[in-house]
N, C-alpha and C positions, 0 to 999 in steps of 0.2 A: 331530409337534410343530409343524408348520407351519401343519397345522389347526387348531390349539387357539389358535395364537396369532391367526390371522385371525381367530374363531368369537369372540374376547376382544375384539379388537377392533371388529368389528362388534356387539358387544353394548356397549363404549364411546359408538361413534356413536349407537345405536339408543337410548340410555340421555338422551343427550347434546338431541339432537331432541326427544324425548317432554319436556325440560324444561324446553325454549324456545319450540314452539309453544303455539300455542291450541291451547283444546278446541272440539268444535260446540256445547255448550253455553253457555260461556261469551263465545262470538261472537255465538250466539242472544240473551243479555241484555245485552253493550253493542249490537246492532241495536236492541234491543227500550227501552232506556234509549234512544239517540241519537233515533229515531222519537216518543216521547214526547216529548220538550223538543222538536223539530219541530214537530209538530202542535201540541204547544202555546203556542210562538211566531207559530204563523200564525191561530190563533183568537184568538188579540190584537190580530194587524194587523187581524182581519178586523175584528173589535169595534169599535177605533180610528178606522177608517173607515168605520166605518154612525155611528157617532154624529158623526162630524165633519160626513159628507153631512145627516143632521139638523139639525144646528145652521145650517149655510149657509140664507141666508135665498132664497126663491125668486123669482127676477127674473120679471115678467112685462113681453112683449115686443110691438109690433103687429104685427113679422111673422109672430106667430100670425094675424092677423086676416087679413093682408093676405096670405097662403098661402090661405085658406080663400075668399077673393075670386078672387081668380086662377085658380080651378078654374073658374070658372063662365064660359061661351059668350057669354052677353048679359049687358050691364049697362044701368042704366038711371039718369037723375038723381033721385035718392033720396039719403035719409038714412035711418040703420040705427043702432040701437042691439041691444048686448044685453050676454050677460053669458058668463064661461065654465064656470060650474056647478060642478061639485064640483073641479074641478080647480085654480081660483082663485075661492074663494067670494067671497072681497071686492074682485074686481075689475069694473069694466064697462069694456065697448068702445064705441066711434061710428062710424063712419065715414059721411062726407057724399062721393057718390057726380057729378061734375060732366064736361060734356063741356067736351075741353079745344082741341078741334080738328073740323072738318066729317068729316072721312074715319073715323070709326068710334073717335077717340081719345082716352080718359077720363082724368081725372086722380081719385084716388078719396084722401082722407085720412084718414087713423084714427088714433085719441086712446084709449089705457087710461088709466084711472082709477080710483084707491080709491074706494068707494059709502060707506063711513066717513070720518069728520074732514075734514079740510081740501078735500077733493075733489081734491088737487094729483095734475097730469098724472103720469105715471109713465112713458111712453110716447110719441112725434109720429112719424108717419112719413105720406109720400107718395110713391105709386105712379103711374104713366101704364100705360092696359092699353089695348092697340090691340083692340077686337071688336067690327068692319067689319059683322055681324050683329044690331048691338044697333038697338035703335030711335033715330032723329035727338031729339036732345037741343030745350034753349033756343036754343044758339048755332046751329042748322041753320036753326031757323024766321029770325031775326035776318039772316041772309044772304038776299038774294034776286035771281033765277036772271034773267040778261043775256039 
């Protein structure tokens, strides 16, 4: 008798459980729903943000130019034009290249510019780039030796 009553009860419990858990089933579809509405919250962010980065309009800057100067060993006094190619179709650069001191010391200035409409600067920037290797300028000849 003592059997039958545990064996009744444990068939209560076991009854009791199986009616309040999940199934692996039904775990499997709200992962599989939750995962869905995820992934497709974050290909909206993504969306949302490739078109906002489109819209921003793109600066251009001379410390492009003036990065692309400063690699080079020798300077010399020159004027440089050009442009930056597919990258900024409608933009062009200058830079007027001047010794600004006898000891190797250049002062070099660069101007971006729209090549469309008003021509108005878009960009001013000046650099001093010390390269002790470059050739003696105007101002070395102008100086003369005691």
């Amino acid at each position: 008798m003592r059997f039958q009553a545990s064996a009744a009860s444990f068939q209560a419990i076991k009854g009791s459980r199986r009616s309040v858990a999940f199934t692996l089933v039904e775990v499997m579809i709200a992962l599989l729903i939750f995962f869905m509405a995820v992934f497709t919250i974050l290909g909206l962010l993504s969306n949302s943000l490739r078109n906002a980065r489109a819209l921003q309009r793109k600066q251009v800057d001379a410390g492009m130019v003036a990065a692309q100067i400063s690699l080079t060993n020798r300077l010399s006094e020159e004027f440089v034009s050009g442009d930056f190619e597919d990258m900024y179709p409608d933009y062009e650069w200058s830079s007027d290249t001047y010794e600004a001191a006898t000891n190797g010391l250049f002062q070099v200035d660069m101007i971006v510019q729209r090549r469309s409409g008003s021509h108005a600067v878009e960009s001013k920037l000046s650099i001093l780039l010390y390269r002790p290797d470059s050739p003696a300028g105007s101002l070395s000849s102008r100086v003369t030796p005691k």
